[in-house]
C-alpha positions in Angstrom: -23.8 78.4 -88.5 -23.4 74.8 -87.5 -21.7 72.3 -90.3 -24.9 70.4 -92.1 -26.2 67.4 -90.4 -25.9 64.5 -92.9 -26.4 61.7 -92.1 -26.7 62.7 -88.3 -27.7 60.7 -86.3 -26.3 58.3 -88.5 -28.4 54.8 -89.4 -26.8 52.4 -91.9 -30.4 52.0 -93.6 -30.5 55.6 -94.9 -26.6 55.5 -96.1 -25.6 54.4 -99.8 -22.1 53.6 -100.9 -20.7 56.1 -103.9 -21.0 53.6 -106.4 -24.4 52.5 -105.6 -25.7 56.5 -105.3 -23.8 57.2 -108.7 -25.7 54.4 -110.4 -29.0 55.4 -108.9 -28.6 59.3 -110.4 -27.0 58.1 -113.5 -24.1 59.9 -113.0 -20.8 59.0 -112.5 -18.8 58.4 -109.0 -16.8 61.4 -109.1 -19.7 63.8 -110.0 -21.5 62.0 -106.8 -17.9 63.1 -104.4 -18.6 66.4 -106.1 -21.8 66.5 -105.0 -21.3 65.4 -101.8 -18.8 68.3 -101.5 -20.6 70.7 -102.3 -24.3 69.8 -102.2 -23.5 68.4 -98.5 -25.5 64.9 -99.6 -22.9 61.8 -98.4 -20.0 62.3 -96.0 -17.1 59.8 -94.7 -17.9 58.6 -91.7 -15.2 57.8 -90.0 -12.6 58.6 -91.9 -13.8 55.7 -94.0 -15.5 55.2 -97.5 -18.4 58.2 -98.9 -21.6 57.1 -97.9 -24.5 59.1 -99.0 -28.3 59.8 -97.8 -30.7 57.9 -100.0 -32.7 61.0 -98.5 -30.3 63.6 -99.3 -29.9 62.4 -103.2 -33.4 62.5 -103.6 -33.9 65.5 -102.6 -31.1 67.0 -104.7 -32.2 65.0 -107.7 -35.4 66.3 -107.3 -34.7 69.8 -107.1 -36.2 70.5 -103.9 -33.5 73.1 -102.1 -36.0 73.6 -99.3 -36.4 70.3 -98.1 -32.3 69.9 -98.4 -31.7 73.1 -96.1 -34.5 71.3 -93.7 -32.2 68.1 -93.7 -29.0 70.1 -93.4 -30.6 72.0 -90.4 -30.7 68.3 -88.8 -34.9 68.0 -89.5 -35.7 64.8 -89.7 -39.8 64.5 -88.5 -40.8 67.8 -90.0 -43.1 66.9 -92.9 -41.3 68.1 -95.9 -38.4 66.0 -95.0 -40.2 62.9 -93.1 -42.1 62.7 -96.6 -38.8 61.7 -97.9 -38.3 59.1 -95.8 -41.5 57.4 -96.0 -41.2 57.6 -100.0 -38.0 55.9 -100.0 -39.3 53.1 -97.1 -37.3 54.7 -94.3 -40.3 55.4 -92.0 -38.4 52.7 -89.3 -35.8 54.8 -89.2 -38.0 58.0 -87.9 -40.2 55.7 -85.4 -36.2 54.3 -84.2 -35.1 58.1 -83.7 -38.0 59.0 -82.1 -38.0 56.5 -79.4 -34.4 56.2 -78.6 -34.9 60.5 -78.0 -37.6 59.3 -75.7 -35.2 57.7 -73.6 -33.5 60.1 -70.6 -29.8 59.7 -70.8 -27.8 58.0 -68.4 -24.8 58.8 -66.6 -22.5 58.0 -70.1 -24.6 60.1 -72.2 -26.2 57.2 -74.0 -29.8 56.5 -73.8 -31.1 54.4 -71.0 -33.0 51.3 -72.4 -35.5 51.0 -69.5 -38.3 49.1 -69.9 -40.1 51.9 -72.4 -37.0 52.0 -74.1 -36.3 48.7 -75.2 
């Protein structure tokens, strides 16, 4: 079993900072590294500060285990956890993802920006 896909690919518009993610579930910054330890919703990207998914903690904070294995499995367009995004005003994000994976590779292994890339 592969290590859960948060915040992968990563996009700064999905990603919270701990304090900001603890406000928003009420809770406080060390329950929200707990969580991210163990309910796989932030990580450190990096090496640097937690961030966490805005679509991750909602999904926790809603209860819904399914749609967190779905986002942990790297989902992102299926519709239980593309309903996420579109809730919390993330639905750039998805269009983003989906025409960058569009795009063939080039010989470096990033995507090639061609004109229906751009």
């Amino acid at each position: 079993m592969r290590a859960p896909q948060v915040l992968i690919p990563f996009d700064k518009r999905e990603a919270i900072p701990l304090v900001s993610a603890a406000k928003l579930a009420g809770r406080s910054e060390a329950t929200l590294r707990t969580w991210c330890n163990s309910h796989f919703i932030g990580r450190r990207v990096a090496g640097g500060p937690w961030c966490v998914s805005r679509v991750a903690l909602a999904m926790l904070l809603d209860g819904d285990a399914a749609a967190l294995r779905a986002y942990h499995s790297g989902d992102r367009h299926g519709p239980t956890v593309s309903a996420y995004y579109q809730r919390l005003g993330l639905s750039p994000v998805l269009r983003d993802w989906k025409r960058v994976s569009a795009c063939a590779p080039n010989a470096g292994g990033w995507p090639d920006f061609g004109p229906n890339c751009g």
